[in-house]
N, C-alpha and C positions, 0 to 999 in steps of 0.2 A: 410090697405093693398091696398085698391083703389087707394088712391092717390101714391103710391109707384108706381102701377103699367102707372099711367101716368105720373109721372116725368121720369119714364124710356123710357115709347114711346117720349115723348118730348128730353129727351138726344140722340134718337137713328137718331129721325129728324133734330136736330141742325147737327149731325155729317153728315148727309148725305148731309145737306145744305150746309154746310162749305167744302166738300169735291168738291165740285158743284162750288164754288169761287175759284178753282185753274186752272191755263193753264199751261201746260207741254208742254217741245221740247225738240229738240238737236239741236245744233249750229252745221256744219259740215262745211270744203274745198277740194277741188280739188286737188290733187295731181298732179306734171308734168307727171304721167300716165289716168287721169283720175278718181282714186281712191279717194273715199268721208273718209277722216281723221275727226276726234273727235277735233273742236277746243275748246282748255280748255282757262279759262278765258275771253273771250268774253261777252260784257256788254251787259244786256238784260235791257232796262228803257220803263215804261209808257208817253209817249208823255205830257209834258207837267207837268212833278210831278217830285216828287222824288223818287219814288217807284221804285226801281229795282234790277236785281241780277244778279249774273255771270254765267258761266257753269262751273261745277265740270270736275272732272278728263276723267272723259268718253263722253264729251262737253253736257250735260245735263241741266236741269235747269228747276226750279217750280217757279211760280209765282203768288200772288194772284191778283184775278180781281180786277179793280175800276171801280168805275162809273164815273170818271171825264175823263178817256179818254178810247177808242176802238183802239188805235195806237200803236203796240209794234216798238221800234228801237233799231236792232241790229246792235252793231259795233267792230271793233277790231282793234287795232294801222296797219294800214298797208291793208287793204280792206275794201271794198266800205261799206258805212252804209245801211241797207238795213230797211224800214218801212214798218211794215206788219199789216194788217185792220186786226183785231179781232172780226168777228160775234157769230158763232154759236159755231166754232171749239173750242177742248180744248186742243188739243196736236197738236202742228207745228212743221217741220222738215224745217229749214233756214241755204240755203249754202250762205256762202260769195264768193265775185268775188275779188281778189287779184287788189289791186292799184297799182301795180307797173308801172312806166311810164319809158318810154324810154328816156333819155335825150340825146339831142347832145352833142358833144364832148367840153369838158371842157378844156381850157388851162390855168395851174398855171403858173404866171411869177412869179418869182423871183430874187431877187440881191443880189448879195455877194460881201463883201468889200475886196478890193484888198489886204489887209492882217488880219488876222484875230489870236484869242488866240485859241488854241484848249485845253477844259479843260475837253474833257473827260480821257485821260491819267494820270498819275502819274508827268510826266515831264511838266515841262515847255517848249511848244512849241509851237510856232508863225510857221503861216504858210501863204508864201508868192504864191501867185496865177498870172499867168498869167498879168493878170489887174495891176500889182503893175510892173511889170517888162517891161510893155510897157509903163509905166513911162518917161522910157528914150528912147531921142531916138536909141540909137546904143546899145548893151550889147555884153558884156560876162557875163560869172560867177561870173569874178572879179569886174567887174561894177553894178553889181544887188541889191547894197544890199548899193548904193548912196543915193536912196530914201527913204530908212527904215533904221530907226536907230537902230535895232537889232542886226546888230553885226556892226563892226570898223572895216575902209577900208583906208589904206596911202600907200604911197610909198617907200618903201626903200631906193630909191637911183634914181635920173633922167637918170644914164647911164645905165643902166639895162632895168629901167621900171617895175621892179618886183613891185607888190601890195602885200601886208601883211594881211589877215584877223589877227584881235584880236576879243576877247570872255573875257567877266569878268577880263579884263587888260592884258591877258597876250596873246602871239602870238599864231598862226596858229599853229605851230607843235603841239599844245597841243588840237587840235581839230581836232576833223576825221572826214573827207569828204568823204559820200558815197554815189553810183548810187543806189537808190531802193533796200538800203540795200545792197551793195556790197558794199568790199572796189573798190573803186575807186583813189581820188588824194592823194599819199603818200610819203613818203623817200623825194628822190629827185625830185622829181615831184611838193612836197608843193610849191615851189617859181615860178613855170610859168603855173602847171595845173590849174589856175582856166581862165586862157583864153583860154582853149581848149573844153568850156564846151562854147558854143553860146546861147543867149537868146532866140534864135528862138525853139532852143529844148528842151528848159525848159517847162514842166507842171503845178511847183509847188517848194519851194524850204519849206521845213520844219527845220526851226533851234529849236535847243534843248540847253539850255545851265543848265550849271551843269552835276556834275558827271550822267552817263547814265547810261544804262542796262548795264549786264556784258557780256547780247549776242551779245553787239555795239562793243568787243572788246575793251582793253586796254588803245586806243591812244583819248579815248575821256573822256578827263582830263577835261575839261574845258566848252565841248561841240559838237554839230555834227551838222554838217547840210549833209542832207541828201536830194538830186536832184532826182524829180519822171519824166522822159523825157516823149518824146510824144512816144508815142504806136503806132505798126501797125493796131489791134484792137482799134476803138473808139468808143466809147457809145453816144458820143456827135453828131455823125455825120456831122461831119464837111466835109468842101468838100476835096477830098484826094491828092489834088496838093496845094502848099503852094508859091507862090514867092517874098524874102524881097530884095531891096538891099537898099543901102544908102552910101551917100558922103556928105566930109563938108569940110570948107574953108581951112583946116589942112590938107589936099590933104587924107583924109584918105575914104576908099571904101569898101565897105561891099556888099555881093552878098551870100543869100539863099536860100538853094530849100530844102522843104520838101513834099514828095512823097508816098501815101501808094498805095499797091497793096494787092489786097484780091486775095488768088489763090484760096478757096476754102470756107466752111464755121469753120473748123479747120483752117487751117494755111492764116495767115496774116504776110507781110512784108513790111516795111520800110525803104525809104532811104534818108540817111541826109547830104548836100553837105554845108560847109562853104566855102569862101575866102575871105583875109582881105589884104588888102595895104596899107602904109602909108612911102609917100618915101621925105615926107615934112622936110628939115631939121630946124626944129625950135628954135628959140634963143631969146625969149621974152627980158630976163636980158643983154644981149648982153655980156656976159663970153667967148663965141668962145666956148661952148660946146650945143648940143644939150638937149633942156629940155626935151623930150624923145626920144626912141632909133626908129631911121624906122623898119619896118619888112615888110614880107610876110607871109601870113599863109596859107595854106589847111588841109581843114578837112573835112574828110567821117565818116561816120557810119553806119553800116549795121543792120537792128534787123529786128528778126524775133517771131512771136509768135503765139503757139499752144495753142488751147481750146478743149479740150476735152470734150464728151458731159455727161464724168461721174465724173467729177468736175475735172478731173486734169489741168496743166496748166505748159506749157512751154516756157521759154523766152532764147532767146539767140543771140550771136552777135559779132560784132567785131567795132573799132575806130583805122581809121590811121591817125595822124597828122602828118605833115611836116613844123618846122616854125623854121621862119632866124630871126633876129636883129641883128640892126646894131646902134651902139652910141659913145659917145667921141667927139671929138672937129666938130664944123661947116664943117670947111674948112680942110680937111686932107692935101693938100697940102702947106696951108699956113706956111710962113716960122716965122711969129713972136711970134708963140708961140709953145710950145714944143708939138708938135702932140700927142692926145690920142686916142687909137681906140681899141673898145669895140663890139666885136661878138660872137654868140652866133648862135648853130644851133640845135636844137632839134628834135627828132623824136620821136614817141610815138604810142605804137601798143599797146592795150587793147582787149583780147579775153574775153568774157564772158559768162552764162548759169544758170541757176537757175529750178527747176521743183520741184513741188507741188501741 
């Protein structure tokens, strides 16, 4: 019975000893009020060991003492680690200080190749950028697409001048040409609209080839390419006045102006001025016929467009062209060979509108 009664004072003393080798806290932080929050998981270690623990759900935490160090160090992915002396105490209350650091302003550059595959869609489509169209020096529409062999570019005939897109061998009519999604060059339009479309107002051209969506509409058998123009809203910030012109030994002359105006922070508009000459009558093969036809062109475009600040979006606008050619023999005068002469004069009004 004696001894009973002392292994029991001796269990009562281990327990009390052992309760005496524990240090308790809570780990807290600062909230952007002030407010001291519970941080959960933050690492509690003994300086120098491997003895350590976390904080539970309520940022809490027991730990027992060592004698190999008196250093508790508290830390957390993201605030300051903090090293706290352990004397006498047995329960510590440790806020951490938030690491966050201020960094100057970061600039990502980047580069994108002048034409490129877009394979997040369904279709097959190469989309030509800007970069790929200053390629050349002078453009249209119909010239764009000299330096990317995505689609096939020839000429019908030298007394016209008309150009021919082909797509997977077969001709243009079997491919629909559209602005941002609008029809745009069609009917009779296929054989001289794609020089009413200037390189200078191209964004972007995206060809698709193969049968398309059935929301492309009908006429695109074979393929689409579809022209994203320059916008009166820019994201790119570019500067809001544009000036190209150019000439070459062909007596041919090009003159562009592109111009945006912001009236407000909804509504943005832009205006797009082409003119083209070429009164060079040229006879490489010396036939007495001109290998292309001279012309005159002008071309306006007016767009305008609304941003609404609860997602809607309105675009709308108008394109006047006005263009002459002229082709058939050198010398209309001349008497030694049977005069041919070939003119041609086109006008072309395009209203257009879209809202979404």
């Amino acid at each position: 019975m004696k001894s009973k009664i002392i292994l029991l004072i001796l269990l009562i003393l281990s327990i009390k000893v052992y309760s005496q080798e524990l240090i308790t806290g809570s780990v807290k932080e600062k909230d952007d009020k002030g407010n001291l929050k519970p941080l959960i998981g933050a690492n509690i270690i003994w300086q120098g060991t491997a003895r350590g623990t976390t904080t539970d759900n309520n940022g809490s935490f027991e730990l027992p003492i060592t004698k190999e160090s008196n250093t508790l160090i508290v830390s957390f992915i993201g605030y300051k680690t903090e090293k706290i002396v352990v004397a006498d105490q047995r329960n510590i209350e440790v806020i951490l200080e938030s690491e966050s650091k201020e960094l100057s302003d970061v600039e990502v550059v980047g580069q994108q190749n002048a034409s490129f595959q877009d394979y997040k869609g369904i279709e097959n489509t190469t989309i030509m950028t800007k970069k790929e169209l200053q390629k050349a020096a002078c453009c249209t529409l119909a010239e764009s697409f000299e330096t990317n062999p995505s689609i096939d570019v020839s000429f019908t005939d030298a007394i016209t001048g008309v150009r021919q897109i082909e797509m997977l061998g077969l001709a243009g009519i079997y491919s629909q040409i559209s602005m941002e999604a609008l029809p745009y060059i069609r009917g009779l339009m296929s054989n001289v609209g794609l020089f009413f479309v200037p390189g200078t107002w191209i964004n972007s051209i995206n060809v698709s080839k193969g049968i398309g969506s059935v929301s492309n509409g009908f006429e695109s058998i074979t393929g689409q390419i579809d022209i994203d123009m320059q916008k009166p809203f820019n994201d790119a910030e570019e500067k809001p006045g544009f000036v190209n012109v150019y000439g070459d030994n062909d007596q041919r002359f090009e003159g562009n102006l592109n111009y945006r105006f912001k009236v407000n922070d909804h509504l943005s508009s832009m205006t797009l001025l082409h003119a083209s000459s070429r009164q060079h009558r040229k006879d490489m093969n010396s036939d007495s016929f001109m290998d292309m036809p001279t012309f005159n062109t002008f071309n306006v475009m007016q767009r305008w467009q609304y941003l609404s600040f609860e997602g809607w979006e309105s675009q709308f606008g108008f394109q006047i062209v006005n263009d002459k050619k002229e082709g058939g023999t050198t010398n209309l005068e001349s008497g030694v060979s049977p005069v041919y002469k070939f003119g041609s004069t086109n006008k072309f009004l395009n209203l257009y509108g879209k809202t979404g």
